[in-house]
Every structure is written in C-alpha cells, then in structure tokens.
VEXDREN-2710 file (C-alpha; in Angstrom, 1 decimal):
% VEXDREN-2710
k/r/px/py/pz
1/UNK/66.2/113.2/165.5
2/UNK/63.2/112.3/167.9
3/UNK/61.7/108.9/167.7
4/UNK/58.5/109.8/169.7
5/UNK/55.4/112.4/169.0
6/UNK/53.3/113.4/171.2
7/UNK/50.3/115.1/170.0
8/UNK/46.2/115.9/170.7
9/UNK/44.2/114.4/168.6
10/UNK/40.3/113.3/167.7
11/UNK/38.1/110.6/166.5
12/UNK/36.0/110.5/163.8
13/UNK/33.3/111.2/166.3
14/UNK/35.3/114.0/167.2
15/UNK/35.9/112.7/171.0
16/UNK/39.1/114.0/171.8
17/UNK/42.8/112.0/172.6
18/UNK/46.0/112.4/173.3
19/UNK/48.5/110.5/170.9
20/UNK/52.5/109.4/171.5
21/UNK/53.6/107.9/168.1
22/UNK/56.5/105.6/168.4
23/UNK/59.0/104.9/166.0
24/UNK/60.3/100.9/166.0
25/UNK/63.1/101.3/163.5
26/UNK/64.5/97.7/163.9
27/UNK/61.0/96.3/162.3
28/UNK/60.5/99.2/160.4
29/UNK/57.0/99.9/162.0
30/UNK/55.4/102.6/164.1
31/UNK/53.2/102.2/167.6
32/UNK/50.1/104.5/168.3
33/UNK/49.2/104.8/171.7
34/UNK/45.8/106.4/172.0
35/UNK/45.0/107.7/175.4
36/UNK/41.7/109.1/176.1
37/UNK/40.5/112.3/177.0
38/UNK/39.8/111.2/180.8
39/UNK/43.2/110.2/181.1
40/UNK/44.5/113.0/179.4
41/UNK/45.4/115.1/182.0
42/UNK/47.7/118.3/181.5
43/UNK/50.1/116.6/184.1
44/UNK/50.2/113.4/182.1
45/UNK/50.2/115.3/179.3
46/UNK/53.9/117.2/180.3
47/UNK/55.0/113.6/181.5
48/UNK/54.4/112.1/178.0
49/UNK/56.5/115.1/176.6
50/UNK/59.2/115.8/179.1
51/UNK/60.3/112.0/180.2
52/UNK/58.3/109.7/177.5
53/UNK/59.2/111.3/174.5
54/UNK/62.8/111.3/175.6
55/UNK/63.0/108.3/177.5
56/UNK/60.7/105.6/179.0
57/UNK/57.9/105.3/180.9
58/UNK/55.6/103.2/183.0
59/UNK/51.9/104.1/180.5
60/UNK/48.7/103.3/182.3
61/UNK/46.5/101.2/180.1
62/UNK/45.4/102.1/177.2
63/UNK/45.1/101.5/173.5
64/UNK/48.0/100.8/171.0
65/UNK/47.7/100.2/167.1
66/UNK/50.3/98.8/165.2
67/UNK/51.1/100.6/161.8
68/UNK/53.7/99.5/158.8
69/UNK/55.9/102.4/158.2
70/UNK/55.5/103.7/154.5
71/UNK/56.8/106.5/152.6
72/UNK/53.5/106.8/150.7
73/UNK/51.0/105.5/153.5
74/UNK/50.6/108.0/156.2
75/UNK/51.6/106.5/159.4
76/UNK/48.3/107.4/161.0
77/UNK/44.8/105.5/160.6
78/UNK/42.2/107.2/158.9
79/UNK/39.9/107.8/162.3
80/UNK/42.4/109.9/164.0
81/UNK/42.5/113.2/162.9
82/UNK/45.4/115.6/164.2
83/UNK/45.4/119.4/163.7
84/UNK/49.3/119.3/162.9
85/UNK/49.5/116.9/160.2
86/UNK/52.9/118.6/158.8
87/UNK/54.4/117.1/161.8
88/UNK/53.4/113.9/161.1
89/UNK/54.5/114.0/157.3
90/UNK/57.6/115.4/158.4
91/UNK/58.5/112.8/161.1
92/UNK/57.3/109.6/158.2
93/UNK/59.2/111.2/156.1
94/UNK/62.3/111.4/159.0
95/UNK/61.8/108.1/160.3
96/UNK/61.7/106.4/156.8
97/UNK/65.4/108.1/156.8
98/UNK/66.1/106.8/160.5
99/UNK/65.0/103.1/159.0
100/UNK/68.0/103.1/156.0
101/UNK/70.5/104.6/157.9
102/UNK/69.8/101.8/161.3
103/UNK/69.7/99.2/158.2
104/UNK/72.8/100.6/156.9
105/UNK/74.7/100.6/160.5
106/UNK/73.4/97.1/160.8
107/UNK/74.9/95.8/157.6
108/UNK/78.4/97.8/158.3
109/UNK/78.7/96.3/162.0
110/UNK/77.8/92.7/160.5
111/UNK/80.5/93.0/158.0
112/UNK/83.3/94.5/160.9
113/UNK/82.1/91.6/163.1
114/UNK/83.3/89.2/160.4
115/UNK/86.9/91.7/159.9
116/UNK/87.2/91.2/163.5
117/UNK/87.0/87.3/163.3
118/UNK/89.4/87.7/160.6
119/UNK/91.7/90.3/162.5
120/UNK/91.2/87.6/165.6
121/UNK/92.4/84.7/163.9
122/UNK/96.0/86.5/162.5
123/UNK/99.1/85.4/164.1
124/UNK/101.2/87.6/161.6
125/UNK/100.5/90.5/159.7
126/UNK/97.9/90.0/156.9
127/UNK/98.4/93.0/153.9
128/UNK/95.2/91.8/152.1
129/UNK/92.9/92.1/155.6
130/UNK/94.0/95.9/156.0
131/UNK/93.2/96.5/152.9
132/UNK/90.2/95.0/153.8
133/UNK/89.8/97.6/156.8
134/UNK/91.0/100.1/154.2
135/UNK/88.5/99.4/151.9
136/UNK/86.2/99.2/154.3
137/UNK/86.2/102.3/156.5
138/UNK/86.3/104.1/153.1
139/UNK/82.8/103.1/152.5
140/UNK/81.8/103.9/155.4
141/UNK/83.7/107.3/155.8
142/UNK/81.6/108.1/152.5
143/UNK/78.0/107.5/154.0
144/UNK/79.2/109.6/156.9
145/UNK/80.0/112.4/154.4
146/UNK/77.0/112.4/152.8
147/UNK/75.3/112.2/156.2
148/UNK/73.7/108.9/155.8
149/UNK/75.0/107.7/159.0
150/UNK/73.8/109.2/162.0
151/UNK/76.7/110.7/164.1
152/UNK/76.4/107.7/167.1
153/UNK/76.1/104.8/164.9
154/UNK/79.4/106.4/162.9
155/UNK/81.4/107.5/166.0
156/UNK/80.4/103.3/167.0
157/UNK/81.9/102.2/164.2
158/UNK/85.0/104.3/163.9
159/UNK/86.1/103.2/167.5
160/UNK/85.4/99.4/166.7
161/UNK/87.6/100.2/163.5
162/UNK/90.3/102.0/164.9
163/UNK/90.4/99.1/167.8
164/UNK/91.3/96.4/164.9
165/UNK/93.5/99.1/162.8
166/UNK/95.1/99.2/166.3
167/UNK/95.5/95.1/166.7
168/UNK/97.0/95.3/163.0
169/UNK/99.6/97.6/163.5
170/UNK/100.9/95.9/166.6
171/UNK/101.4/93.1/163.6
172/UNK/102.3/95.1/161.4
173/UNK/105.1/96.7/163.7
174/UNK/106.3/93.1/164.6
175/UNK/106.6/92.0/160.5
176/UNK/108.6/95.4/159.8
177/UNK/111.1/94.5/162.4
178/UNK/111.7/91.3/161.2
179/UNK/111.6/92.0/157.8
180/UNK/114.4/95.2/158.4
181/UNK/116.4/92.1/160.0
182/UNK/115.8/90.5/156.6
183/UNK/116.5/93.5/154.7
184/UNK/120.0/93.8/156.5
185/UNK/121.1/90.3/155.9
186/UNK/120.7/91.1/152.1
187/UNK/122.1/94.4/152.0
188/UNK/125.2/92.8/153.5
189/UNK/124.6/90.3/150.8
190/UNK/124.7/92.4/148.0
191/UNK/127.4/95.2/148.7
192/UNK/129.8/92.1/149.5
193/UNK/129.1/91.2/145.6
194/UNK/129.3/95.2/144.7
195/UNK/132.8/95.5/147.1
196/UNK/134.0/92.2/144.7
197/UNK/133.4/94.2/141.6
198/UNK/134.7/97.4/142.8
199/UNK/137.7/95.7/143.4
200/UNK/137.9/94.2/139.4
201/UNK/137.0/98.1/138.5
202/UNK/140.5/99.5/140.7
203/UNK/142.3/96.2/138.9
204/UNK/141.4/97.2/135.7
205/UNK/140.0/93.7/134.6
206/UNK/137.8/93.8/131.7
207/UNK/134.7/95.9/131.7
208/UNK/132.6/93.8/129.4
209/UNK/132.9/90.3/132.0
210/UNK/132.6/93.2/134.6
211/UNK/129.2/94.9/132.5
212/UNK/127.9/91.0/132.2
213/UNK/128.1/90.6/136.4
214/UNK/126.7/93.9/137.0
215/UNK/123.2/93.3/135.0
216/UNK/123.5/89.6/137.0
217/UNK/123.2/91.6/140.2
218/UNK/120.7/94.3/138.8
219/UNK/118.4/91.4/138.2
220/UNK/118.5/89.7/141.6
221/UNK/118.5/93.4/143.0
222/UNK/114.9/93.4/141.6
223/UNK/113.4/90.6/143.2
224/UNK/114.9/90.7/146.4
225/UNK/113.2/91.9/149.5
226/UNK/114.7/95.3/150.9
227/UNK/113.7/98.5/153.6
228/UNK/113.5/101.2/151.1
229/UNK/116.5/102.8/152.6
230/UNK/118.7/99.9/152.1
231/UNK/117.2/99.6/148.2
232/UNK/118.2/103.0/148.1
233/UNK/122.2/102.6/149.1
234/UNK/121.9/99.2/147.4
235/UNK/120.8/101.1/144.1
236/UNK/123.0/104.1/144.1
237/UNK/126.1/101.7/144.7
238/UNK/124.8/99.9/141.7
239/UNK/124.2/102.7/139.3
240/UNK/127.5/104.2/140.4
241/UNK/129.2/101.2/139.1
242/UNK/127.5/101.0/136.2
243/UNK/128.5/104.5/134.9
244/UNK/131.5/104.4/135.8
245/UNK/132.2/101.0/133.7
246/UNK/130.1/102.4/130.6
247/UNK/132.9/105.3/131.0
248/UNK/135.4/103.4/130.8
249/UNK/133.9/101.3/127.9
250/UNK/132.7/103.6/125.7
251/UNK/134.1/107.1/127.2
252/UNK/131.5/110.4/125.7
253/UNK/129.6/108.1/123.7
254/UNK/128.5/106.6/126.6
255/UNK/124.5/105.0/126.5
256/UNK/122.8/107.2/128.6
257/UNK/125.4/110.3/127.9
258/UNK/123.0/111.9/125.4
259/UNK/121.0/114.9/125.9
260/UNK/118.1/114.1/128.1
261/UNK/115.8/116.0/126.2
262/UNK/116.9/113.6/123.0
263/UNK/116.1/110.4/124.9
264/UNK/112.9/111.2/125.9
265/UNK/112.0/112.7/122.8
266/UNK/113.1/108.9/121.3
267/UNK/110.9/107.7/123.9
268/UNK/107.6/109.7/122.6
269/UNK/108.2/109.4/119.2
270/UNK/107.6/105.7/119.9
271/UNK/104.9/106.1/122.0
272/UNK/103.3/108.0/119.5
273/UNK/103.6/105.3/116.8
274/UNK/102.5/102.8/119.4
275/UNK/99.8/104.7/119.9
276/UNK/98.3/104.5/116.3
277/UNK/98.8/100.7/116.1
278/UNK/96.5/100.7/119.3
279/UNK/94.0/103.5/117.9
280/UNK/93.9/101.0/114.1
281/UNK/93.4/98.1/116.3
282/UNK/90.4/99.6/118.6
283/UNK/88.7/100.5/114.8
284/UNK/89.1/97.1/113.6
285/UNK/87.4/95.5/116.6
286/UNK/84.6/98.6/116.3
287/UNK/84.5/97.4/112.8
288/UNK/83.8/94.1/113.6
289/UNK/81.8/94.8/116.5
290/UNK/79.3/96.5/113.7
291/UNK/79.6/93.7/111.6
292/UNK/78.6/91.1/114.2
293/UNK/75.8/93.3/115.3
294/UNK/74.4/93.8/111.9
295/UNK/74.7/90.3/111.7
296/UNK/72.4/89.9/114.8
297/UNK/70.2/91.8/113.7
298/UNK/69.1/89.5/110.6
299/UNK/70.2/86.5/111.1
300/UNK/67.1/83.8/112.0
301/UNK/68.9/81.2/113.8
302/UNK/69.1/80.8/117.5
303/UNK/72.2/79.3/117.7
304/UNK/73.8/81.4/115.4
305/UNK/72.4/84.6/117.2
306/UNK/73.7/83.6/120.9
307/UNK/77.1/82.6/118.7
308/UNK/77.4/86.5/117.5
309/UNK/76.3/87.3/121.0
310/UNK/78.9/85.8/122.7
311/UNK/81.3/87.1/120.0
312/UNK/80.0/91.0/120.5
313/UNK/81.0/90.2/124.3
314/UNK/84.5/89.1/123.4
315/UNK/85.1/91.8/121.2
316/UNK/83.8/94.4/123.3
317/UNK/86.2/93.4/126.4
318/UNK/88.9/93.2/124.0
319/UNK/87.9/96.8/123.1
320/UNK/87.8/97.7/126.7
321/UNK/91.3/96.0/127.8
322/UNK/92.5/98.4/124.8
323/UNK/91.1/101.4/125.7
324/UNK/92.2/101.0/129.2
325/UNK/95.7/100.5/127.9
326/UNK/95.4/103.4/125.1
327/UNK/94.4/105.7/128.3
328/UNK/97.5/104.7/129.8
329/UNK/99.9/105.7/126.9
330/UNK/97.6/108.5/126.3
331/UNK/98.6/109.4/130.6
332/UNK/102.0/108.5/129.7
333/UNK/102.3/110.8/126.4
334/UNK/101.5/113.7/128.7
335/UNK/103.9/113.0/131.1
336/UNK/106.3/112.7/128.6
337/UNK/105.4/116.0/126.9
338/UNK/105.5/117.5/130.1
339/UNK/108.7/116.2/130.7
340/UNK/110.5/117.5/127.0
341/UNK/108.9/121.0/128.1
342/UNK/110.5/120.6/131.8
343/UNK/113.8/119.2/129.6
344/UNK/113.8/122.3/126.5
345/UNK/113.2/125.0/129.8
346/UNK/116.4/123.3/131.8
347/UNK/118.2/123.5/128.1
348/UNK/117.5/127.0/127.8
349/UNK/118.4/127.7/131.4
350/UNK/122.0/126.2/130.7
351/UNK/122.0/128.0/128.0
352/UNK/121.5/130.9/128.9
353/UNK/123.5/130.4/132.1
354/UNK/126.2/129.6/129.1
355/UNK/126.0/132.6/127.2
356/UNK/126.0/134.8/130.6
357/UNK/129.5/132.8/131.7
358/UNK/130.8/133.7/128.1
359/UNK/129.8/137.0/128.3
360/UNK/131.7/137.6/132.0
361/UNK/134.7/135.6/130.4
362/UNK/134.4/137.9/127.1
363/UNK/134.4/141.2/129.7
364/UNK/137.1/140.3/132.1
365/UNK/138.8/139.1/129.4
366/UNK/138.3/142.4/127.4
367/UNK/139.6/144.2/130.8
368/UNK/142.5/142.1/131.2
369/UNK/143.6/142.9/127.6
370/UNK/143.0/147.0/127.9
371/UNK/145.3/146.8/131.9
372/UNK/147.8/145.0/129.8
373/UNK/148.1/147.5/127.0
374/UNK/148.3/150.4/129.4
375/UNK/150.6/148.5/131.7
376/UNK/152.9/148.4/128.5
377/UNK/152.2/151.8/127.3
378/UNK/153.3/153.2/131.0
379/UNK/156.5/150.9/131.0
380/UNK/157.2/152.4/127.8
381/UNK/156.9/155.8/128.7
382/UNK/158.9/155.5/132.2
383/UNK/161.7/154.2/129.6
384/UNK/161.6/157.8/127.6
385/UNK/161.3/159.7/131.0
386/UNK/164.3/157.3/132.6
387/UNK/166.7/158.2/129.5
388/UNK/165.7/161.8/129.5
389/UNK/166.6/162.3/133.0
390/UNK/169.7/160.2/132.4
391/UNK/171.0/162.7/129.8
392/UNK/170.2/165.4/131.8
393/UNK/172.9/164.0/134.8
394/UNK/175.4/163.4/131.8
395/UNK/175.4/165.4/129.2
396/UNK/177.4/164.8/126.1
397/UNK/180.3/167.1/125.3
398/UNK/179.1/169.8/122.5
399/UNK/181.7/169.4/119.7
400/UNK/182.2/173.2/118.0
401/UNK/181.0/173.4/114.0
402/UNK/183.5/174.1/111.4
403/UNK/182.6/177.7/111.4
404/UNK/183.7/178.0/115.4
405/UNK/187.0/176.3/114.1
406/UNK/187.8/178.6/111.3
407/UNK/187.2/181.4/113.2
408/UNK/189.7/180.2/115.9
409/UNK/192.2/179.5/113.8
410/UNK/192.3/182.4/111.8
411/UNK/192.1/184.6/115.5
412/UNK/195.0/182.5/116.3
413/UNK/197.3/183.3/113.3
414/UNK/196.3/186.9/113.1
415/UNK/197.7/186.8/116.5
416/UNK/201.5/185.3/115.8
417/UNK/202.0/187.8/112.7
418/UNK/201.5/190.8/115.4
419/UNK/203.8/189.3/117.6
420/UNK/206.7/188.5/115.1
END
C-alpha cells in the first residue's frame, strides 16, 4: 500500500502544480509538497514518481503544508483542486487504515518488549509466561487473519515471537529432564510399595487390611508428580491390584462387575435429578431477582435503592456461577447419553455375536448328532451283513420233517417183508 501521491494539480487561480502527498503515519498526519509549474518539469515530474514515491529524495525548495489526517476531513486544502479526487478519497481512506494497523503493531511490539524482559529474567522454565506467549501470539495471529496487520509488521512480530518461544523451550527442555529424573525416583517409589502388596496378595493375607493400603497408595498416587508414561504403568499396576483383591473379596458381585450400561445409567439418573435441584434453584434467584427489581423500582430511599442494587448484583452472579455449572451437567448429560447409546449398541453387538455362537453350536451340534446316528445305523447293518455271510460259510444241518421220516420207514419195512 503506497504512502506517497503524486499528482497535477491547480490553485484557486487556476495556476497549475504539481503535488506529492506524504503520508506520516507515526503522527497520524499528511505532508503536501506543492511544487510550481516552473519547476514542474516532465523529468522531475518522472523522478517524483519513479524514485520519490517509492523511496527518498533530495526536493528542491518548495512549499509544504501540514494536514491532520481525518476520515471525514479531506486531506487536501480547499485551494488545491485535483482532477482525480477518487484517488485522494481512496488513499485517506487507505492511510486512515495504514494509521490503526502501525498503532496496532506499536502496541503488540510494546507488549513483546515487556514478554522479552520477562523471558530475559527466567532462570527456569516459567508455565504462566508461555502461556503468556500463548496468549499472546493468539491475538495477534487473529489481527493477522482478519488482515489488520500488514504482512511486514506481522512477519516482524512472528520472528521476535518465535525467538523467545525458542529461549523457552530450551527451559522448558532442561525442566522435562529433570523432572523425568523426578518422575523415575517416584515410580521406583511407588512399585516398591505395589511389589510389597503383591507379595501379601500371593500370601493370601487379608484383602480388607490389603483393600485399606491400596486406597492409601491411590491417594498419594494422585498428588504425586509423574511423566505420563510412568503414571500410566504406575496406574495399571494399581488398578490391576485392585480388581484382583475386589475378586477375591467379593467374587461376581464384585463393585464395578455390573453391566456398564447399568452404571452409567445410575450415573444419569442422578445427574438428571441434580439437574432439577440446579434448574429450581436458578428460578428462585430469578424470582428474587424480580422481587428486588420491583422493589427498585418504587422504593424512595437512596440507601435502600443502592442496598437492592447491590443485592440484584449478588444474585445475578450467583445466577451466573449456576448457569455456568448447569451448562456443565447439561455437557455432561450428553456425554452420558452418548455414552448409554455407545453402551446399548456394544450390548446388542455381544448379543448378537451371542446368538450367532449359539446358533453355530446349535448347527454343529445338530451335525454331530445326525453323523452319530448314521455311524450307528451302518454299524448296525455291517452286523446283519457280517452274520448273513457267516451262515452262508456254515450252514446249519437241515433236519428232515416227520413226513420225510414216515416215508423212510415205511420204504424200509416194505423192503424186509420182500426179502424174507
């Protein structure tokens, strides 16, 4: 965006000129040098434009008027006319913008200029100043967003930024390795206590001295200082003993054994009721908050007025602390729904994954039955066709009827009588 015109203009005695408007952003003011026509050369003229308007240059002498910058004013006096007055409007109305945005650069480097006294001055790694530097690039990260910063006085204050974010994280390296020396020292710490009550567990010593120690170590576990990997062994060594002594304890019935979808629907039913108390209360203070106000509003007394006043204010931050918290249990009764939903479709998944099991089971089961009858049916039949080919090797002397006897017998004595 330029910060010099250069433009032909006239008097009011119509004597012509040649104009460079300058732009002095730091006072927030605009200087008119007025050269006259006999100076005005074309070669001047192309110097003013090519190297002047871009840059600097030695001027011969001439005339320069001194003009406040306004957004409503035009920048020019009334006895210089110009033929191209949109170019003028356009550049106020630029420049006005060139003004904010060199205040606003101003105020952000003031303010790092004090973060890098602060930065400076550190010896160890200070959380709260890069938050500070947090905070602060964020603001300006937004103004250069919505282009309020021009692109060199942004790309200026990124690099000074990123040189302190730089001088932070060389403290902030240095505080991670001491504390992951810290964090090892208590980790050692506490899974010498968990190895102790491991050992009780394998003894089988009793579980509720054993439960008691347990929570003693959960609650130190809280406040102590950890990497989050070490929190993380620390924690599942924990939980592991836990569950494994409510086992023992209390076997099935086991806190924490219930369906999952049961707890958390415990959980909301709570929640809901917790809500209501907090929606009754936020109506009682809106009741008194009407009260008070229609007290205000006819009562005579001074006193008695700023009194209710000051009242109103309490009740209304009261109001607001309870909103705040009702739109936090209102956040958290969503999650929980979400979570029953998440719970019922993981139910029906097991379920189903149940029923599909039972089903296979059922079918093999079925198939094993039928290949059992037919394995009994076939060892049934080789029996008749083993004995049938048995008899068929050995048959069974035929024993004659007493027909076949008669008949021999008689043949037989019929024969003796001839023969005597």
């Amino acid at each position: 965006m330029k910060r010099k015109l250069v433009l032909w203009a006239k008097n009011t005695q119509d004597e012509k000129m040649l104009i460079g408007i300058e732009l002095l952003e730091k006072v927030n003011k605009v200087n008119i040098h007025c050269f006259p026509e006999e100076v005005a050369t074309e070669a001047f003229y192309n110097q003013l434009m090519n190297i002047w308007r871009d840059g600097d240059m030695d001027l011969p002498e001439h005339n320069v008027i001194e003009r406040d910058l306004s957004i409503t004013e035009s920048i020019l006096p009334d006895d210089i006319l110009v033929d191209r007055t949109d170019i003028v409007n356009r550049a106020k109305t630029e420049w006005h913008f060139v003004v904010l945005s060199s205040k606003m650069n101003e105020m952000y480097s003031e303010e790092l200029a004090e973060l890098k006294d602060k930065v400076s001055q550190l010896t160890k790694f200070d959380g709260g100043v890069w938050d500070e530097m947090k905070g602060f690039w964020g603001k300006v990260q937004g103004q250069v967003n919505e282009k309020n910063l021009f692109r060199e006085h942004a790309n200026s204050l990124r690099e000074k930024t990123n040189e302190l974010f730089d001088q932070l994280k060389v403290l902030k390296t240095d505080l991670e390795k001491e504390f992951k020396e810290r964090s090892k020292v208590v980790y050692q710490e506490f899974n010498g206590m968990l190895d102790n009550v491991g050992e009780k567990i394998d003894k089988d010593l009793g579980l509720k001295p054993i439960f008691e120690e347990l929570k003693t170590i959960q609650n130190k576990f809280k406040d102590a200082d950890f990497t989050r990997e070490d929190r993380k062994k620390i924690w599942k060594r924990l939980d592991g003993y836990f569950k494994v002594v409510k086992e023992k304890r209390f076997g099935d019935s086991a806190p924490g054994a219930a369906n999952a979808y049961e707890r958390i629907k415990r959980r909301y039913d709570g929640l809901l009721a917790a809500i209501d108390k907090m929606q009754m209360s936020i109506n009682r203070d809106q009741d008194e908050m009407n009260f008070q106000q229609k007290k205000i509003n006819t009562t005579d007394g001074q006193l008695e007025q700023e009194i209710r006043m000051a009242k109103l204010q309490m009740i209304k931050q009261r109001m607001e602390s309870k909103n705040l918290k009702l739109q936090d249990m209102e956040a958290t009764k969503k999650s929980l729904e979400e979570r029953m939903e998440k719970e019922k479709a993981k139910q029906a998944e097991r379920d189903m994954k149940k029923e599909v099991a039972k089903a296979k089971k059922d079918v093999k089961d079925k198939i094993a039955l039928e290949i059992k009858e037919k394995e009994a049916a076939r060892e049934k039949d080789d029996d008749k066709l083993s004995k049938a080919a048995q008899d068929l090797s050995n048959p069974a002397p035929i024993e004659p009827t007493e027909e076949q006897v008669a008949a021999v017998k008689a043949k037989a004595a019929g024969t003796k009588t001839e023969e005597e």
